[in-house]
Every structure is written in C-alpha cells, then in structure tokens.
N, C-alpha and C positions, 0 to 999 in steps of 0.2 A: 622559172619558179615551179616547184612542186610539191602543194601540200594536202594532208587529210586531215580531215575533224569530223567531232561528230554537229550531225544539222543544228543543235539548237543554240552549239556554242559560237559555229559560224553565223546562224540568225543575230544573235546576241549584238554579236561582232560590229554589223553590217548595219541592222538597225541608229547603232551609235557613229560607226565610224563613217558611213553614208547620208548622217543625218541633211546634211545642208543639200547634196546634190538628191535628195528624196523628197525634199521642202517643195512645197506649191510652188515658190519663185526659181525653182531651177525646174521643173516638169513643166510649167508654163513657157519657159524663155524659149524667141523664136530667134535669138540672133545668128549671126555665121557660126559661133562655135557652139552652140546649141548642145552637141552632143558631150563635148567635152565637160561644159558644164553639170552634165547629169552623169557626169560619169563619179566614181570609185578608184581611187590610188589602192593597192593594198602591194605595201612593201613588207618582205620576207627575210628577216636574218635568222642568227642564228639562236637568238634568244627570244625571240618576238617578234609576231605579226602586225603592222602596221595599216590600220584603216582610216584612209584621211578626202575628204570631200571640202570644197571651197563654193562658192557664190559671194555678188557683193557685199552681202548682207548676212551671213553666216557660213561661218568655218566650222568644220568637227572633224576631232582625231578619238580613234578607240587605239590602245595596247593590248593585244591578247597574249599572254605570255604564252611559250612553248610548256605545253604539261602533259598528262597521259593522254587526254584526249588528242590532244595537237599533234602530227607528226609532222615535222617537217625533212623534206627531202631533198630537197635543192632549193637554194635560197633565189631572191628575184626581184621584180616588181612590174605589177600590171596597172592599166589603169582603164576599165571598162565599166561598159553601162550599168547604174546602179539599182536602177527598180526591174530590168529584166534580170541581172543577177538575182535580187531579192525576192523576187517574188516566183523564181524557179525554185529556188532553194526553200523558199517557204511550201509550196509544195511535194518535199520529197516528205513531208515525214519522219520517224525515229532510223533515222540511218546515216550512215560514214558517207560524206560526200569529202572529191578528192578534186583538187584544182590543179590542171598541167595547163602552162604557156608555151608555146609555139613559136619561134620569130620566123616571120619571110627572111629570102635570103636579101629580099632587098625591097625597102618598106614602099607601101606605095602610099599615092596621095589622093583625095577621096575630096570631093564638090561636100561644102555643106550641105546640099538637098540631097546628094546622095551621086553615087556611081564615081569611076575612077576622073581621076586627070590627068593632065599630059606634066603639067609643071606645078608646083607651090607656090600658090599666092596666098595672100592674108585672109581670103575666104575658102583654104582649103584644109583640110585635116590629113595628118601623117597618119597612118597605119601601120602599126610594127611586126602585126602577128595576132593570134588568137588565144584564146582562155579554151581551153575545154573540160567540160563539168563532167564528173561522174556520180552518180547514188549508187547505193547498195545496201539493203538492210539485210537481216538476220536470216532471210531463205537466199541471200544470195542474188535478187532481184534490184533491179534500180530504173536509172533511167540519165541517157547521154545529150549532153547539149554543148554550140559554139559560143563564144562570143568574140565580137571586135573587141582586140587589144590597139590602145593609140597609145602613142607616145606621149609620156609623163612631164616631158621637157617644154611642152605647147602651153604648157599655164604655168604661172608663176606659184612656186611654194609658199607655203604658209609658216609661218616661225608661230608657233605656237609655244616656245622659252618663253617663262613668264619670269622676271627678276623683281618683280616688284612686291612688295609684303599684301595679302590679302586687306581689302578694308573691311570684310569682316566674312565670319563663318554660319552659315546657318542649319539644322537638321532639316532630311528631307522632310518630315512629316509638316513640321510647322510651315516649312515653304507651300507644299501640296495645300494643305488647309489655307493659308492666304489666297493662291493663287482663286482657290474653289470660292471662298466665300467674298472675296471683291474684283474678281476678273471679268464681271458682267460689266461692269461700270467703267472700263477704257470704251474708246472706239474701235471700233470692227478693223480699220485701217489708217492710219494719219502718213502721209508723205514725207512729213518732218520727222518723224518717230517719237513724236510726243505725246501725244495724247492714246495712243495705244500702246504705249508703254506701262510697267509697275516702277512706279520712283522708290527705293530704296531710303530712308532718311533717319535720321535717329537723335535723338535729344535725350538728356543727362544718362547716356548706356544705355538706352532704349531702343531698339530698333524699331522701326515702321516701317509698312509697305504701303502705300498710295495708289490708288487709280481714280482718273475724272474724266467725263467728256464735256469737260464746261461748266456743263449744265449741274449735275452731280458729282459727288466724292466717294469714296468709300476707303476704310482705314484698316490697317490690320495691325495688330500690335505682334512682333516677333519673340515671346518670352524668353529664346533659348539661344537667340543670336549672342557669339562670342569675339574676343579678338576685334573690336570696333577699333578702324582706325582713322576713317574720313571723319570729315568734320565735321562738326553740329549742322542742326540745323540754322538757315538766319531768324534771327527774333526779329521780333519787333522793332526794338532799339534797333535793329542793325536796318530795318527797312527803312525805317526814317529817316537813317544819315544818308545812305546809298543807294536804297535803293533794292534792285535785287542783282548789283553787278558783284559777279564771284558767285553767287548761287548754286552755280554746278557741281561746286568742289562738296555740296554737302547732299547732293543728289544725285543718284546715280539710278538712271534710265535704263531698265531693262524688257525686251520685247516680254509685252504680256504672253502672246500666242506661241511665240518660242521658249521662254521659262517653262510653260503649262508644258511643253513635248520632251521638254528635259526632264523637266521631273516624272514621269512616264518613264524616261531610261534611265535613270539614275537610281544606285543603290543606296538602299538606307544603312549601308555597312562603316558608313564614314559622312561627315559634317558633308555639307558643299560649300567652297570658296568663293569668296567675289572680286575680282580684280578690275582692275579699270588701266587703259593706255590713254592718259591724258591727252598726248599729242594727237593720236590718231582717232581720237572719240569712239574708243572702242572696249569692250567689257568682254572679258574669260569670266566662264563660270565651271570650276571645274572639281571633280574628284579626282582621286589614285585611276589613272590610267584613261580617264575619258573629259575630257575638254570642249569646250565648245565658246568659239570666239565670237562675237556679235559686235553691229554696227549700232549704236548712240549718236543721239541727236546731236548737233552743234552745241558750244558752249552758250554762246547767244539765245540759241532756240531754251535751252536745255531752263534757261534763266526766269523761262516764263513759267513753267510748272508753278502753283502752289506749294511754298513751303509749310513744314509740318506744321510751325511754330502757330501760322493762324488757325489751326482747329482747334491745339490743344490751350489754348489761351485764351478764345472766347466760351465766353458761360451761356449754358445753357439752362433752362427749369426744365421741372417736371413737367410735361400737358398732361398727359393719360398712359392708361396702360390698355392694350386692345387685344383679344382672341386673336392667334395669326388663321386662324380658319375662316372666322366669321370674318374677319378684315377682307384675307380674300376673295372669300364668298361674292362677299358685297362689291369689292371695286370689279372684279369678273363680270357682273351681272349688269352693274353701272357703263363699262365701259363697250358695253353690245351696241350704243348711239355714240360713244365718242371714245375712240380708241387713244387720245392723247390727253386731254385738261378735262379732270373733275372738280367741281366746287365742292370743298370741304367746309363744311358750318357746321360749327361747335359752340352750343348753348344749350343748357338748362338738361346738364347730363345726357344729351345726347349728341349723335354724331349721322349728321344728317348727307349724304352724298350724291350730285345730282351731275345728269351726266345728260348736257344741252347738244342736239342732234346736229351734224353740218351736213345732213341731204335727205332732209325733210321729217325724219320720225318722232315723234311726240318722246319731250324730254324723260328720262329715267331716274328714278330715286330710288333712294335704299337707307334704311337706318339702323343702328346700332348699338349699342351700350358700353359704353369707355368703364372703365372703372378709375376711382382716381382724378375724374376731370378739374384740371383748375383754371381755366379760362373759356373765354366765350369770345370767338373772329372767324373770320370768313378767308380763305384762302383758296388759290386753283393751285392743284399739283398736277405731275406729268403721272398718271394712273402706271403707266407702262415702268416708270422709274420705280413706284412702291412694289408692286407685282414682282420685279428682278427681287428686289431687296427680303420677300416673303418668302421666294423659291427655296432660299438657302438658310429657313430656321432654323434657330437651335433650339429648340421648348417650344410651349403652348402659347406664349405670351409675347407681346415686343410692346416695348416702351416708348413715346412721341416724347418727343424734347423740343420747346424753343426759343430762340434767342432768349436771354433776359432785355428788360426795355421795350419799346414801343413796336420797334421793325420787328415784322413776324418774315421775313422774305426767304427763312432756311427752316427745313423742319431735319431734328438728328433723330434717330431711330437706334435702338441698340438691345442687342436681345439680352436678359437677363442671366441665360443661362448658357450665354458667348461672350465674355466679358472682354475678348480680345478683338473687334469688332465693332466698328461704328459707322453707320451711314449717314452720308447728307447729300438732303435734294433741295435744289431753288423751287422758288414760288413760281408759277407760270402769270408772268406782269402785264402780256398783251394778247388774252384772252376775250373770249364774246358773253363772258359772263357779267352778269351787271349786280359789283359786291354791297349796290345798296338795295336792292330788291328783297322787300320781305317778306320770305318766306311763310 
C-alpha cells in the first residue's frame, strides 16, 4: 500500500474509522491479542480508503473517497496500531503525510507480551511487515516513523451490510442537544447495558430519548425525527395484559457514552440512521460513508427499561415556579452537611431547605421564595439529582410539578423555555429525616 493526504483529512479519517480500537475498552484490554485489538485496518483500492476497527462492544468503519487531496499509489491493506498511528499524525501539523507498507519476506510471529517466537500458538501474533510514515509541509521539512503491520486475517471481519430499512432518521443537532441535556441521568457504567444506555422510543410519530438510573428519569423529545418505523411504545393496556414481554421491539438501547463520541464525528451534512440486528442485539448508527456498530442489551434485559408510555400518561400539577440561580445557590450551600438527601418543606409560600449532618456538623437551612406555590408537604430529594438537572438550563426559571392525588413520591421539573425536556426524580423514602417534626 502506498498513499498521501493531506493531515487533517487522514486525522478526520482515523478519528472515525479507529473509533472502537481508540475506545477506553480496547486501550484498556490486557488479553493475548491485546494489540490487535487496538489496532486500525486501513484497506486501499482504487476508489477508496477503507478505515475499519472492531472490539466486543463496538465496530467502526470510515470511506474516504479518493480526491485531490488523496493520492493513491499502490493499492493494499495494513492493519496497525491505532492511537500511535493517531496521535503521530496528529502531531505533524498542516502537511502531506504519505503511508508505504513494507512486507517481510517471511512474516514472523511475535509473544503477546512482546519479542519474537519460534512457532504460532493462540497467544502469539503474525507480523507481516511495517507501515512507514512520512510528513512534509510547505518548507519541505517533516518528520519519519515505523510501525508494526500485523496480519489482517487474525480477527474476524466485520459486515458492516446493513439490509434492513432504518427504524428511524434523526438530525445531528437535535441528537447532540438530547444527548447534552439528559445524558447526566444514565449510569456511569451498567454491565448489562441498560441503564447506561439512551432508550430511543416514540408514541403516535413522536420520537423520545430516555435515560434513568432507577432512581431518576430524564426525557427528551426528538422534534425532527423522520422515517419512524419500530413500534410504539407499550401503553398501558398493553402492560396489564402482558406485561412487558416484546417491549424491546419498541426500545431501542443505545450506548449513552458512545452516541455522545459519535456525534462529535459525525457531520451535520446528512440525517443519522438507526438500525437495529434483531438477532444479534445489536444497533448501526450510521451516515454516507461512516458507521458505527454497537452492542445492545438482551431482549430480556432490554424488557425492563421504563417504557415511554408511563411518563407521558401520568398527570402531573403545577407546585412552583423557582429562580434556577437562587435554587442552586440554596441546595449548593444546603448540601456543604449532606451531599445526598435534603428536606424539602413547602408551606405558606415559602420553600424551606434543610440539610441534616451525617458526621457531626450542626444541620443547615436555607430559604427561598417559589412563585406560584400551590401546595404545602414535606419531601427528601437526592440534592445531587436536582443540581445535575440545573447544570443544563434553558432560561431563568424551572417549573416543580407533582403527581396529581395524594403520593407526592416523583417530583417533574421542566424548563419553560426547553419545552422538549422533562425530568423526574424519586422521593428519598429511607432517610434520617423525621417528616413530622415541626419546624
């Protein structure tokens, strides 16, 4: 193989087409083929360069068509390490970098941990030959480096053919904006892939994005999603008779933290698709020329998520309207003695917040002025859950909403001048706070 471009179209490239073996879960993995996994495919025809990277849990392929930047010179394929690659080439600079491979006349075979072998076993790696880099900018100056080429044939390819019809279309921007405004609210990691996922869900052409970690929810409404072709949401009715078996087919689980990195590479010059492989519980999300395959929970697993149908079905009232300044001001200052459960007391137009100490310091209050108040109760929240939910105002204002009826045990929140946007947080039910003490 032997090609040149200029740096920022091969950064571009690498960035996308490197995505999975540059992912924390392949730079972390300590297995026998360790290296392989963080390596980079980049196959060379005659019309296009091919950048393709795999791990369990995420695929990605980039196409860079051949164009004036692109020269190609002898067509090929290598497949070397992907963040020394990237992060050489991110340091050259505005300059033509040129990539030649090299093959041994006769390839050798290389110990996981490193240094030659005598024979191929299951813990050893083929070695085919070298990459060698070059820079050069505008005086003429550059700068030369190696790299381990391994053979391509030691991992299984990836079919990234997608024949199935899109179950829907979204623009980057409103994705980016979902992702920002309810991606606090998955968890940091779940094993199952559930709860650190954005569940995808949609009722009468609607589309929703969902995150929870149990505890809380957060909702985002997709205005500009098209091409809807999975299936509603389950209602109600459908929960009573069944349950929540089949649920999956109207859910479609996508890594939070992996959406969030794609949309990062992803151009806003075209919609993004959603696909789904039923059998292999697995989700392409792709544009013209860059893909990215991901792993989904079990159908099983997938069945427990909250469906949409119960947010948008229970009613909620008005409580208040609250300054998002002075809100946060106050739970900030409240939760200097207790960094998780404030008592919320709500009477007699004020909003009284008290924050009882768990290693000795004298309790802390703080009070406020709601505007709008129409009721009077005593609830513990998770301080740290409302603070997330403040980070990401839209305007000066956010509105408390709850339940209608007696159970106050959800409060929804929803900014006025974010209408696509809605949060809910549980009550904290086994607290040290005592809600008949009067204050």
């Amino acid at each position: 193989m032997k090609v040149t471009m200029t740096q920022d179209i091969l950064l571009k490239a690498l960035e996308r087409g490197a995505f999975a073996s540059l992912s924390d879960e392949a730079q972390t993995d300590t297995s026998t083929l360790s290296s392989l996994i963080k390596s980079v495919k980049i196959t060379a025809n005659k019309d296009e360069i091919i950048f393709e990277s795999a791990t369990a849990l995420v695929a990605s392929r980039y196409v860079q068509p051949i164009t004036d930047n692109v020269v190609l010179k002898e067509e090929g394929t290598v497949m070397v390490p992907a963040k020394e690659l990237y992060d050489w080439i991110n340091r050259q600079g505005n300059c033509m970098i040129g990539l030649r491979s090299k093959d041994f006349d006769n390839p050798k075979v290389v110990n996981a941990s490193g240094g030659d072998a005598d024979e191929a076993t299951k813990a050893s790696i083929r070695k085919i030959g070298s990459l060698e880099l070059v820079s050069q900018d505008v005086s003429k100056n550059g700068s030369k480096w190696t790299l381990d080429n391994y053979a391509p044939d030691q991992v299984p390819s990836v079919d990234f053919d997608i024949i199935s019809t899109p179950l829907f279309i979204a623009s980057l921007e409103q994705l980016e904006e979902g992702v920002k405004n309810i991606g606090f609210s998955a968890m940091a990691k779940d094993s199952d892939h559930l709860f650190d996922s954005i569940s995808f869900q949609h009722k009468d052409e609607k589309m929703y994005m969902l995150t929870t970690d149990c505890s809380r929810c957060a909702l985002w409404h997709l205005p500009n999603a098209d091409k809807i072709t999975m299936d509603g949401t389950i209602t109600e009715e459908q929960m009573e008779k069944n349950g929540l078996k089949g649920a999956w087919k109207s859910n479609l689980l996508v890594s939070s933290k992996l959406l969030a990195q794609v949309c990062k590479l992803a151009s806003n010059t075209s919609p993004i698709a959603f696909h789904r492989e039923d059998a292999k519980n697995r989700i392409y999300v792709s544009q013209p020329g860059f893909m990215v395959r991901m792993a989904s929970a079990e159908k099983t697993m997938a069945e427990k998520f909250p469906p949409l149908d119960i947010f948008l079905i229970k009613k909620y009232a008005d409580l208040c309207n609250i300054a998002v300044g002075t809100l946060s001001s106050r739970l900030n200052t409240v939760s200097i003695v207790n960094k998780n459960a404030i008592l919320f007391i709500f009477a007699q137009d004020k909003l009284l917040l008290k924050g009882v100490s768990e290693c000795g310091h004298a309790p802390c209050k703080a009070t406020l002025s709601p505007s709008n108040l129409t009721g009077e109760f005593k609830k513990v929240w998770n301080v740290k859950h409302l603070l997330d939910i403040l980070k990401v105002a839209k305007g000066d204002e956010i509105k408390l909403m709850i339940p209608d009826g007696q159970n106050k045990d959800s409060l929804k929140l929803i900014y006025p001048d974010q209408p696509n946007a809605s949060y809910y947080v549980m009550s904290v039910e086994r607290s040290k706070y005592d809600l008949n003490d009067e204050e």
